[in-house]
C-alpha positions as CSV (number, residue, x, y, z in Angstrom):
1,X,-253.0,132.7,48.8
2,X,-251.1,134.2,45.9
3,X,-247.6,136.2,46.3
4,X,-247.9,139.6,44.5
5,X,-245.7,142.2,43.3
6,X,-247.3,144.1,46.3
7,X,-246.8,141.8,48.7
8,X,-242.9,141.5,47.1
9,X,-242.2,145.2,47.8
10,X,-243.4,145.4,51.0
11,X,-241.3,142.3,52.0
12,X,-238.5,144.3,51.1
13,X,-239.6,147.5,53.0
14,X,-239.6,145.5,55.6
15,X,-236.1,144.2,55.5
16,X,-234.7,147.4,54.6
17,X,-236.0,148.1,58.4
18,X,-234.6,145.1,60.0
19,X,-231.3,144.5,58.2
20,X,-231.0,141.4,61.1
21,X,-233.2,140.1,58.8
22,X,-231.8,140.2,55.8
23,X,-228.8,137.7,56.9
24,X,-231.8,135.3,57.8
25,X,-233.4,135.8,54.3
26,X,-230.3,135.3,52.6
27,X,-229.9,132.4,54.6
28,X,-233.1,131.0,54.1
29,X,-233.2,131.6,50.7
30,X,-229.6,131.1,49.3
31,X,-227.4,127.5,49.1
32,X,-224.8,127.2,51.4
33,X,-222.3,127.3,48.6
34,X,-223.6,130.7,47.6
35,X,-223.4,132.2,50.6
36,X,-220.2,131.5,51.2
37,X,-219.5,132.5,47.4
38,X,-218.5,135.9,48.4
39,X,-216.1,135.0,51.1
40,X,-214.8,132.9,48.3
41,X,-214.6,135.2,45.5
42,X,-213.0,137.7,47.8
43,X,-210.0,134.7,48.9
44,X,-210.3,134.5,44.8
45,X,-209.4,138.3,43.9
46,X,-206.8,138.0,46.6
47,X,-204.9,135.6,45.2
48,X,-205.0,137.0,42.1
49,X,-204.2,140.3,43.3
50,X,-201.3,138.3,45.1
51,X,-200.3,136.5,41.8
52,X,-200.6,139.7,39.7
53,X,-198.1,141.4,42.1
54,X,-195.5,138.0,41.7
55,X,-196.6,138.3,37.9
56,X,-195.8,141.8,37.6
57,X,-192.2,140.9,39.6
58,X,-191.9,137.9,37.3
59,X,-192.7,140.3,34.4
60,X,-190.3,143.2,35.8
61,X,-187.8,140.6,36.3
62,X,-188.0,139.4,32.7
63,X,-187.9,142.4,31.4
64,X,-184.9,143.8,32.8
65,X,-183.5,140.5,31.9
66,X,-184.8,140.8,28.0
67,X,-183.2,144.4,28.6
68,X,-179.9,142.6,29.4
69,X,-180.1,140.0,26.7
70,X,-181.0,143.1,24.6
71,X,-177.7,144.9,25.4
72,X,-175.8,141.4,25.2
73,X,-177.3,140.9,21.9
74,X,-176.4,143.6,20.8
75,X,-172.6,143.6,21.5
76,X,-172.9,140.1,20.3
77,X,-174.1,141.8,17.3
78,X,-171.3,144.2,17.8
79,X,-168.8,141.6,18.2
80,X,-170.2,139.1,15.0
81,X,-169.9,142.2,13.2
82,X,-166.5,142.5,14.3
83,X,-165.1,139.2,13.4
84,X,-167.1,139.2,10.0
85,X,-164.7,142.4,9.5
86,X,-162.0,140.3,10.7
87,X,-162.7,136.9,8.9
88,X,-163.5,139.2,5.7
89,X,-159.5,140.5,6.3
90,X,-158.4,137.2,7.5
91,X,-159.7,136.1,3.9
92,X,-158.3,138.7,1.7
93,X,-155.0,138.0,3.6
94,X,-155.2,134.4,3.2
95,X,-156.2,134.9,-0.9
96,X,-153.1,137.1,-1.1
97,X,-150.9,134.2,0.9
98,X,-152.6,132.0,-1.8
99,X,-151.1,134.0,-4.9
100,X,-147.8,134.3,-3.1
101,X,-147.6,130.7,-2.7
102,X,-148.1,130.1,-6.2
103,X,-146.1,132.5,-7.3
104,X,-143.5,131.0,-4.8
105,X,-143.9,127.6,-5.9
106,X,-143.7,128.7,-9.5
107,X,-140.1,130.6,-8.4
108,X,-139.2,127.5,-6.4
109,X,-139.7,125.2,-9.7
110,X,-138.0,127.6,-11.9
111,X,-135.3,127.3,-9.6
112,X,-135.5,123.6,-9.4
113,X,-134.9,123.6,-13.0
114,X,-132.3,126.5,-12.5
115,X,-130.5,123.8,-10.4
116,X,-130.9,120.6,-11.9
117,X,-129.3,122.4,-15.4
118,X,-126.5,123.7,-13.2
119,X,-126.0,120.5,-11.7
120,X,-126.1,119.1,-15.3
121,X,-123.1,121.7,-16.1
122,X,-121.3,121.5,-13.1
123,X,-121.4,117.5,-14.2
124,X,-120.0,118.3,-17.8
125,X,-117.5,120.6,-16.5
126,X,-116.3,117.6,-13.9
127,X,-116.2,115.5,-16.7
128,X,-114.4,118.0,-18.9
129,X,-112.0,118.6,-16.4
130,X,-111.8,114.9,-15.4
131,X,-110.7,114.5,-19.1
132,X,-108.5,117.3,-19.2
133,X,-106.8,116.2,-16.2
134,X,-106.4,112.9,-17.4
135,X,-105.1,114.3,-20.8
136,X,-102.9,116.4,-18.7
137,X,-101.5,113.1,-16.7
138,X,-100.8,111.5,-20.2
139,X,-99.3,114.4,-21.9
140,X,-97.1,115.0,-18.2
141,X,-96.4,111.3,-18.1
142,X,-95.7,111.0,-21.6
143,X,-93.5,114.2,-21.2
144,X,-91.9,113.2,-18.4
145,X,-90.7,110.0,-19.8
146,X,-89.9,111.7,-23.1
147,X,-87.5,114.2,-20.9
148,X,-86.1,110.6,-18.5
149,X,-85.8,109.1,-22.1
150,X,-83.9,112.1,-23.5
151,X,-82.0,112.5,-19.8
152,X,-81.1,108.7,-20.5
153,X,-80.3,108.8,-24.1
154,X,-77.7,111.8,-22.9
155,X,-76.5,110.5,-20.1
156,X,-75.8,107.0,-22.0
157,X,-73.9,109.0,-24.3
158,X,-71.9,110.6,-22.2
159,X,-70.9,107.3,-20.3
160,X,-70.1,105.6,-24.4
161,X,-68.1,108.5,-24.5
162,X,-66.3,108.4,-21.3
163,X,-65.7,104.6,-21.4
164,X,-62.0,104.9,-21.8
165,X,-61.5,106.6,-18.9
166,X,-63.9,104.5,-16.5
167,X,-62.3,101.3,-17.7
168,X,-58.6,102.7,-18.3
169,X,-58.4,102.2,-22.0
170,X,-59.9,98.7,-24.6
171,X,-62.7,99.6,-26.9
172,X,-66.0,99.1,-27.4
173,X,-69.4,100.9,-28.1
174,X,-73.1,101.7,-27.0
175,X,-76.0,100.6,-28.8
176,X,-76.3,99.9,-32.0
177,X,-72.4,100.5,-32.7
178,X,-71.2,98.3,-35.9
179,X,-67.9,97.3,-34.3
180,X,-70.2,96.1,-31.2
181,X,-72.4,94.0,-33.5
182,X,-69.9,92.3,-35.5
183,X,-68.1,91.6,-32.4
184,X,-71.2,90.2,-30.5
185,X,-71.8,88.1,-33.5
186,X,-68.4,86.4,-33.3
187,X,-68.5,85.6,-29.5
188,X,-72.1,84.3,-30.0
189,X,-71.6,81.9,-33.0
190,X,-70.9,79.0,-31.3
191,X,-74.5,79.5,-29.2
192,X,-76.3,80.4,-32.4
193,X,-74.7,76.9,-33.7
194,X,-76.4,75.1,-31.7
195,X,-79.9,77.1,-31.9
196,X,-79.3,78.4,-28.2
197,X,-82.9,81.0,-27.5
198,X,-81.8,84.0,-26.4
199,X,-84.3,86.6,-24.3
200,X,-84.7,89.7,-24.4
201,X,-83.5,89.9,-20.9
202,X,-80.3,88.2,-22.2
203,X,-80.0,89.4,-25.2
204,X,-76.0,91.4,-25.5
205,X,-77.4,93.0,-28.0
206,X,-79.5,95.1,-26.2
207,X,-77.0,96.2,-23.6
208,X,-76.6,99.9,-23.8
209,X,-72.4,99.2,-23.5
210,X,-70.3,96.5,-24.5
211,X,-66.4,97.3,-23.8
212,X,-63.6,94.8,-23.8
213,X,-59.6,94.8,-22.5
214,X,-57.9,92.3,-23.9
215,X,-59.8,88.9,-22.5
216,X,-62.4,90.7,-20.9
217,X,-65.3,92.0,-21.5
218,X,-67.5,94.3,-19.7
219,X,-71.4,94.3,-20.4
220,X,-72.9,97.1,-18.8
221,X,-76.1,98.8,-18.1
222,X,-76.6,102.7,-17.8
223,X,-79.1,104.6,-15.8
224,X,-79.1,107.9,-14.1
225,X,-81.1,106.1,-11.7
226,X,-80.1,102.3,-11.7
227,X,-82.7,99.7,-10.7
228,X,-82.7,96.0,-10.6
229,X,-83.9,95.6,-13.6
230,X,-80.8,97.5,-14.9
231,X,-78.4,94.6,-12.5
232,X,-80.6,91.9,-13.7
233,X,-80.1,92.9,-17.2
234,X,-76.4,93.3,-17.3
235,X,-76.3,90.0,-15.0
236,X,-78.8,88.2,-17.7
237,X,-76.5,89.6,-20.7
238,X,-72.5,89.1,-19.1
239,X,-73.7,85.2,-18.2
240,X,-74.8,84.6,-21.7
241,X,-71.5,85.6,-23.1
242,X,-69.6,83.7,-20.6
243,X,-71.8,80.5,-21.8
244,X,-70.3,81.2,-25.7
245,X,-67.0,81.3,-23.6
246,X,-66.0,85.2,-23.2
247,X,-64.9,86.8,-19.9
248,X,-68.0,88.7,-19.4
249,X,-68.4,91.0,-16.3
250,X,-71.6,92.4,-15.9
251,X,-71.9,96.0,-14.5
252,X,-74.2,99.3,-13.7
253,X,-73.3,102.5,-13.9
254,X,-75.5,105.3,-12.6
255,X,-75.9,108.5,-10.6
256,X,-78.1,107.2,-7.8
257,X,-79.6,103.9,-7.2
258,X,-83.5,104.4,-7.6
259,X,-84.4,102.9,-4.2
260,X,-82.4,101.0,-1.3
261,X,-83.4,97.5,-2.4
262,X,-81.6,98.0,-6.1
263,X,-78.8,97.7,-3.9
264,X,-78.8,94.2,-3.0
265,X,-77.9,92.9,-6.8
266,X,-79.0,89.5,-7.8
267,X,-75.9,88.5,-8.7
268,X,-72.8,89.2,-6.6
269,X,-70.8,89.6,-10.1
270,X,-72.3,92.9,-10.9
């Protein structure tokens, strides 16, 4: 027998009367997965009403934490900007460092040569005055034994002049005196007879007085300060004459001795 539209309706009349029915219709008519498809759509919603609510934590969370990186961006912004500002002064600073180093550098190499052609000077000047100096020493030494020789030359004279009275009378002369030199030459012959050498150290000649008394003869040496070369001398020159056979004496005469030792003579004669 065929199932009609009728007979469809009426079915459905009749379970809208007995809704007991309608469990056992669904039952009979749907899978077991379907039926409990409800149940499980409903344990479905509920977890995603559960995960919307953690999802709209989550969300709120994020967003007040995008809200916070917002603000920390933003004073990092702040702060970026800030030291931009700064490395932009830090720059300009260092560029004007830059110029007054090389404008220091040039001031310190101007100076550098400054220096090196003072030190160059002050070298020429040391030199100059090194000279001088030594010019000056010369011309003092030089002076100084100009004045000594002068003193000397005086002094000698004066002692020619007073030999009379230091050896009570005779006659004689200094240096270069004619009467000396003719009588050196006679007292002498016999040693130039037999080609005797004389030194300058012995030479009579040179002796700055030559004053005889009767048989003896005095061969002395002047010096306002006497030194041994002045005892050797006069001890050189007396024991030359007394070799040509004169009674030579040798002797100094002076103002001072010109240091202890010229007082020990080399020979006990003078």
């Amino acid at each position: 027998m065929a199932f009609t539209v009728e007979d469809f309706e009426d079915m459905l009349r009749i379970l809208e009367r007995n809704p007991e029915w309608q469990e056992r219709m669904r039952r009979a008519i749907l899978s077991r997965e379907l039926l409990e498809l409800p149940e499980r759509l409903l344990a479905l919603v509920q977890q995603l009403i559960e995960s919307d609510a953690r999802n709209s934590e989550q969300i709120a969370e994020l967003t007040r934490t995008v809200q916070r990186h917002d603000a920390l961006i933003a004073e990092l912004i702040q702060t970026v900007q800030r030291h931009d500002a700064l490395i932009a002064e830090l720059i300009q600073t260092v560029q004007r460092h830059d110029a007054l180093i090389a404008e220091l550098i040039q001031t310190v190499q101007r100076h550098d040569e400054q220096i090196a052609e003072l030190v160059q000077v002050v070298r020429e000047l040391a030199e100059a005055q090194r000279r001088t100096e030594a010019r000056l020493e010369r011309l003092e030494n030089r002076l100084e034994g100009e004045i000594g020789r002068q003193s000397g030359e005086r002094y000698e004279r004066e002692v020619v002049a007073s030999a009379p009275v230091f050896f009570y009378g005779g006659q004689g002369g200094g240096l270069g005196n004619l009467m000396v030199q003719d009588q050196l030459r006679q007292w002498l012959q016999p040693l130039f007879e037999q080609g005797v050498e004389i030194s300058n150290l012995a030479n009579p000649f040179r002796a700055d007085i030559i004053w005889w008394k009767g048989d003896r003869v005095m061969v002395v040496e002047v010096g306002i300060k006497v030194s041994r070369d002045n005892v050797k001398r006069a001890a050189a020159r007396a024991e030359l004459l007394r070799r040509a056979g004169v009674n030579a004496t040798p002797a100094v005469i002076g103002e001072e001795w010109a240091c202890p030792m010229c007082r020990r003579s080399p020979s006990k004669r003078v």
